[in-house]
C-alpha positions in Angstrom: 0.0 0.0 0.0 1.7 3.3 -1.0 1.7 6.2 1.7 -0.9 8.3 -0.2 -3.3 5.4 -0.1 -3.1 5.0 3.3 -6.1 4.6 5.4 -6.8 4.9 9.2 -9.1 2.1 10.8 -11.6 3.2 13.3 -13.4 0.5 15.7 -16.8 1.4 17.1 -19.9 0.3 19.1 -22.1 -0.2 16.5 -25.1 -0.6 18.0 -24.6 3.0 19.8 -26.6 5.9 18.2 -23.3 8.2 19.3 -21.3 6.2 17.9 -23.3 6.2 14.7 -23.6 9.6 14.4 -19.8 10.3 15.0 -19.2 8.0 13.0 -21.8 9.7 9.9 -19.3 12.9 11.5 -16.0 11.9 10.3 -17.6 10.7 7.0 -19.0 14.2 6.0 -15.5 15.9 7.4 -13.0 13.2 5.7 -13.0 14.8 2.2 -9.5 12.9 1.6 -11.5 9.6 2.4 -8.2 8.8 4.9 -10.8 6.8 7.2 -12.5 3.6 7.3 -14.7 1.8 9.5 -15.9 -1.5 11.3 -17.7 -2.2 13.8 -16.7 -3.7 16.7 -19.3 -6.0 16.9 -17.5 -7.5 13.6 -15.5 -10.6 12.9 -13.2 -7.8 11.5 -12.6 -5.9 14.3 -12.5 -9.1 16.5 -9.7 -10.5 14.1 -7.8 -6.9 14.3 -8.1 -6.5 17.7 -6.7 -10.1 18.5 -4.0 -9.8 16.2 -2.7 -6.6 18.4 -3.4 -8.9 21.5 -6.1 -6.2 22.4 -8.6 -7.5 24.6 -12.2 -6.2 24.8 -15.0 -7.1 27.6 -17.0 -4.4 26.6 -17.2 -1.9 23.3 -16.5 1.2 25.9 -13.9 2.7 23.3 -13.5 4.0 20.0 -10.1 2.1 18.5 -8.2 4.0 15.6 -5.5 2.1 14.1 -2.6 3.9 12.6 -0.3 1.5 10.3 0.7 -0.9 13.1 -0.3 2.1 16.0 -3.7 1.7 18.0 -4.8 4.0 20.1 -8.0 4.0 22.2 -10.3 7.0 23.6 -9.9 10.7 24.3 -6.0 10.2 22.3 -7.9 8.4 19.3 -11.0 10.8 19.1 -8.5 14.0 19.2 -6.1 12.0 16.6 -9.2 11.5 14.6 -10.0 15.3 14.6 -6.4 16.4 13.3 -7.3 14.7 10.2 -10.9 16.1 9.8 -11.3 18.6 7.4 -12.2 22.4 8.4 -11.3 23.9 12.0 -11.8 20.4 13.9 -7.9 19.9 13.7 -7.5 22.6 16.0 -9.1 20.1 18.8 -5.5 18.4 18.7 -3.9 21.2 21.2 -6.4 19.2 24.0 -3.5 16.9 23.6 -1.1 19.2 26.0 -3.9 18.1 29.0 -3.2 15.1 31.0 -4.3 12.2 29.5 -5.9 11.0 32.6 -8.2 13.9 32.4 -9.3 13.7 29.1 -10.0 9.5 29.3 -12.0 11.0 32.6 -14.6 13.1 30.3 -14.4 10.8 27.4 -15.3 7.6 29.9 -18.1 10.4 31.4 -19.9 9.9 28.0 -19.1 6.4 27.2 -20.7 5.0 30.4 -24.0 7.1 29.4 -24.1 7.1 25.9 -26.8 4.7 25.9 -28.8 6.5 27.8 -28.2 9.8 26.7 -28.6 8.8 22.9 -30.2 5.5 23.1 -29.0 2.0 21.6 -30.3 0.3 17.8 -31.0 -3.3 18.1 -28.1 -3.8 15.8 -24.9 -2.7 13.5 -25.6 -0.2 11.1 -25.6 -1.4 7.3 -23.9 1.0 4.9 -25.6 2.1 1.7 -24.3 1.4 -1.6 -22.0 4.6 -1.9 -20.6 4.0 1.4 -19.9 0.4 1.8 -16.3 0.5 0.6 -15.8 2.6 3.5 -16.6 0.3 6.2 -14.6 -3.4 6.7 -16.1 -6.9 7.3 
């Protein structure tokens, strides 16, 4: 895979609305198309996140993998946003706060997100236009 085609793997709950719509987020702000998804609900994801020795009880974090790199909550979200198109790169400088703090407010939502913005009985299903976005 040459550098220029190379594309970031995000791992998400797919049966969370959030996640979802985050999700529908990065797609509308990802003009280069750098991202792609899977849910981690997926055989994909399962077979990814074994292979990295990465051990899941519960889908309580987003997962972007960079090239043989993983990285999990508030420091995957904010990597995410330096590679959104428009302002949303700016949200990177919230890397210079202590990590510990930043998992705090991100674990906040996580452990409410269903009940905040409710839960779909399952994994989303890509339309046609979308589906070579989105793995397994």
């Amino acid at each position: 895979m040459k550098s220029k085609d190379h594309k970031y793997i995000i791992l998400f709950d797919g049966v969370c609305n959030f996640c979802n719509s985050s999700v529908n987020f990065i797609i509308d702000h990802d003009s280069k198309r750098r991202f792609v998804f899977a849910s981690l609900q997926s055989k994909y994801a399962q077979k990814l996140l074994k292979k990295h020795h990465i051990l899941f009880s519960s889908p309580n974090s987003i997962v972007l993998f960079d090239k043989e790199k993983y990285y999990f909550k508030s420091e995957a979200a904010l990597k995410i946003a330096g590679k959104l198109d428009g302002l949303w790169p700016a949200f990177s400088a919230f890397q210079i706060l202590p990590k510990s703090f930043l998992d705090f407010l991100y674990d906040l939502v996580a452990q409410n997100r269903y009940r905040i913005f409710g839960k779909s009985d399952s994994c989303r299903l890509p339309d046609s236009a979308l589906k070579e976005r989105f793995l397994g």
